[in-house]
KOLNULUM-461980 format. One record per residue (C-alpha): x, y, z. Coordinates in nm, 2 decimals. Each point is the difference from the previous one (the first is absolute). Last residue first. Layout:
// KOLNULUM-461980
+--------+--------+--------+
!     px !     py !     pz !
+--------+--------+--------+
!      X !      Y !      Z !
...
+--------+--------+--------+
***
This chain:
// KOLNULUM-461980
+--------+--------+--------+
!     px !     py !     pz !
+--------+--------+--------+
!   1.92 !   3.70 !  -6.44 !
!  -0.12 !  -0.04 !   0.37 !
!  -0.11 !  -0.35 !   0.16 !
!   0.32 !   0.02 !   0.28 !
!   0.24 !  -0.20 !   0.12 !
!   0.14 !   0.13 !   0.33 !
!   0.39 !   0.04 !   0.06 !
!   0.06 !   0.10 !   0.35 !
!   0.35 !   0.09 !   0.21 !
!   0.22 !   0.15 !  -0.26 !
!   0.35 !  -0.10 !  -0.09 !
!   0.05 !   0.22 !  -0.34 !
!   0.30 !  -0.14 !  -0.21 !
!   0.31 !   0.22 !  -0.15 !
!   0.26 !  -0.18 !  -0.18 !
!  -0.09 !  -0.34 !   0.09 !
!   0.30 !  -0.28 !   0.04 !
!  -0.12 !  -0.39 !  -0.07 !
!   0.12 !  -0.28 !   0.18 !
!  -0.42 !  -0.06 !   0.03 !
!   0.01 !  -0.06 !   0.44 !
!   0.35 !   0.17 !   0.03 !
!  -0.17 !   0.32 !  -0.13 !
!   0.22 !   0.26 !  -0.05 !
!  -0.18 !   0.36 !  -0.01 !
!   0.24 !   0.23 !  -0.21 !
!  -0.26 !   0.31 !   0.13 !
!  -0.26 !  -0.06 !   0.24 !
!  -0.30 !   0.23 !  -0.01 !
!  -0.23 !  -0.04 !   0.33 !
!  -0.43 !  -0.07 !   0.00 !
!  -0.18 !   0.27 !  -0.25 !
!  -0.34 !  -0.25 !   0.05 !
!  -0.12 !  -0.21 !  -0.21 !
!  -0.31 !  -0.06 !  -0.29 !
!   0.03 !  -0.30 !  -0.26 !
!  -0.15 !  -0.08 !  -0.32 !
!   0.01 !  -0.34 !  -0.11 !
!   0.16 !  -0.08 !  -0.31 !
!   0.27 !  -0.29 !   0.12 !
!  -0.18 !  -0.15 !   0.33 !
!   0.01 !   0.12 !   0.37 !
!   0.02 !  -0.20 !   0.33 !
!   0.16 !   0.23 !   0.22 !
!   0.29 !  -0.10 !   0.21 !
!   0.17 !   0.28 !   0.19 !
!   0.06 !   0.30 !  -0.20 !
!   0.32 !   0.10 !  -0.26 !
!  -0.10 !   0.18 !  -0.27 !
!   0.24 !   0.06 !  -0.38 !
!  -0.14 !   0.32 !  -0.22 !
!   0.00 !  -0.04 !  -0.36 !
!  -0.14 !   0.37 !  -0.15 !
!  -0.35 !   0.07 !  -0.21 !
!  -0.12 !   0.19 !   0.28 !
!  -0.01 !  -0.34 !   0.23 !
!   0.16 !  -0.36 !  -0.14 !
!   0.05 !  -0.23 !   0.30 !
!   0.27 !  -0.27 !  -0.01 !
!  -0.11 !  -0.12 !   0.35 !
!   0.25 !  -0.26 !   0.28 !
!  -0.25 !  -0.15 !   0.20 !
!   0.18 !  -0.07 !   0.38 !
!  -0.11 !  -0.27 !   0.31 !
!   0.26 !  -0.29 !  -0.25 !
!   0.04 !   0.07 !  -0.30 !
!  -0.24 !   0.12 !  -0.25 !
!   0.10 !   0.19 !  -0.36 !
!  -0.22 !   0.24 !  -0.21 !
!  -0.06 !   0.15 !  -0.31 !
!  -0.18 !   0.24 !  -0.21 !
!  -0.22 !   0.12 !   0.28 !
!  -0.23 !   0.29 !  -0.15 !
!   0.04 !   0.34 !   0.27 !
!  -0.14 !   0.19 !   0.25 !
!   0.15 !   0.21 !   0.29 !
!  -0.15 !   0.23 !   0.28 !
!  -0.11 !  -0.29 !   0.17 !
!  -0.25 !   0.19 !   0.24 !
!  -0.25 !   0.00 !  -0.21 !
!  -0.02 !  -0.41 !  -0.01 !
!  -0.06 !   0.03 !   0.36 !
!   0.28 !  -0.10 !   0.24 !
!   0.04 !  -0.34 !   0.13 !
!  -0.07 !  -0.02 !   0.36 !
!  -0.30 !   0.18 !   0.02 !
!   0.01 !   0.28 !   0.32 !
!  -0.22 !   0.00 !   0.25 !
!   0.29 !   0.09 !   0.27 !
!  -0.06 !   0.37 !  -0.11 !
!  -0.29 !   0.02 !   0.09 !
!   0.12 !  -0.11 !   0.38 !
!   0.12 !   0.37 !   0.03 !
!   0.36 !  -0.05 !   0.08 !
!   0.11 !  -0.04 !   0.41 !
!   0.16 !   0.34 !   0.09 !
!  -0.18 !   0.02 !   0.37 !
!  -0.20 !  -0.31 !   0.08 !
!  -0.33 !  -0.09 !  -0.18 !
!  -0.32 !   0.12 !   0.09 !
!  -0.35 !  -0.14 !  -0.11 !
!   0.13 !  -0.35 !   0.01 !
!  -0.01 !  -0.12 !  -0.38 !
!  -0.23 !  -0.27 !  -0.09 !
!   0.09 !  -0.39 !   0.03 !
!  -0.22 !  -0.08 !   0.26 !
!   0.27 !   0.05 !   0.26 !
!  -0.12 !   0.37 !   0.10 !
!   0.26 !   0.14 !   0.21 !
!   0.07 !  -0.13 !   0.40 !
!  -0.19 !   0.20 !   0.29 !
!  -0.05 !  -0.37 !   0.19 !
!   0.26 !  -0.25 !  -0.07 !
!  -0.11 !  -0.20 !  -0.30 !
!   0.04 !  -0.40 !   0.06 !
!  -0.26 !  -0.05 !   0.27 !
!  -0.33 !  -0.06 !  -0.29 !
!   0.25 !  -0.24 !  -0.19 !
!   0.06 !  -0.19 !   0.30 !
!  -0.35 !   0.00 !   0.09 !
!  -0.12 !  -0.15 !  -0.35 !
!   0.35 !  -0.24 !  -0.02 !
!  -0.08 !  -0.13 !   0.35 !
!  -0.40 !  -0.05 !  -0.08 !
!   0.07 !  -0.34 !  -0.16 !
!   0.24 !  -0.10 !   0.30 !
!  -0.32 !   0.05 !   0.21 !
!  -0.17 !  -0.21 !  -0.20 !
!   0.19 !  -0.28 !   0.01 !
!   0.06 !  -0.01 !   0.37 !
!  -0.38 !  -0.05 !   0.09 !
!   0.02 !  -0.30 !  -0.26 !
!   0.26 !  -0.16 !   0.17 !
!  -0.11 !   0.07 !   0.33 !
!  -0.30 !  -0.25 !  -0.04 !
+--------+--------+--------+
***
């Protein structure tokens, strides 16, 4: 007969533990913002942020003419403005022809990579490459 008794009040453990667990006066927990934060915390706006940056925000477009995977890296010939521009960008799974937005990422000049023996003159490292449906 004890067993039964003991049963159910290790099922209400978890409910009164949970109720116990936020000392009294603490912030919201319910997922919105306390009312107040403390002194020189950002505004939590500005932790809503996508993670990959909207299409407008890649200031750079251009056709892929070629490309080259090793290993975490995708190595783009990408024609923009009529001119052969080399990117660098973590792996992106792109085809010859599609159209491709990135960002203005870091110019490297006489670039060796050990990965493709090969030496680029000047090759953009940029942080997103997103296919696109544009012309």
């Amino acid at each position: 007969m004890k067993t039964p008794a003991l049963l159910f009040v290790i099922a209400l453990l978890p409910a009164f533990a949970t109720a116990q667990s936020v000392p009294p006066g603490h912030p919201k927990t319910d997922g919105t913002p306390a009312a107040k934060t403390p002194a020189g915390h950002p505004p939590m706006e500005s932790m809503k942020k996508d993670p990959v940056p909207a299409a407008a925000q890649l200031t750079h477009k251009g056709k892929v003419l070629s490309f080259t995977d090793v290993p975490q890296y995708t190595y783009l010939e990408v024609s923009e403005n009529n001119k052969t521009v080399w990117i660098a960008a973590s792996t992106v799974a792109v085809k010859k022809g599609d159209i491709v937005r990135f960002d203005d990422g870091m110019t490297m000049t006489n670039f060796h990579s050990k990965s493709l023996n090969r030496t680029f003159p000047s090759i953009l490292f940029v942080n997103t490459v997103a296919v696109t449906k544009e012309k």
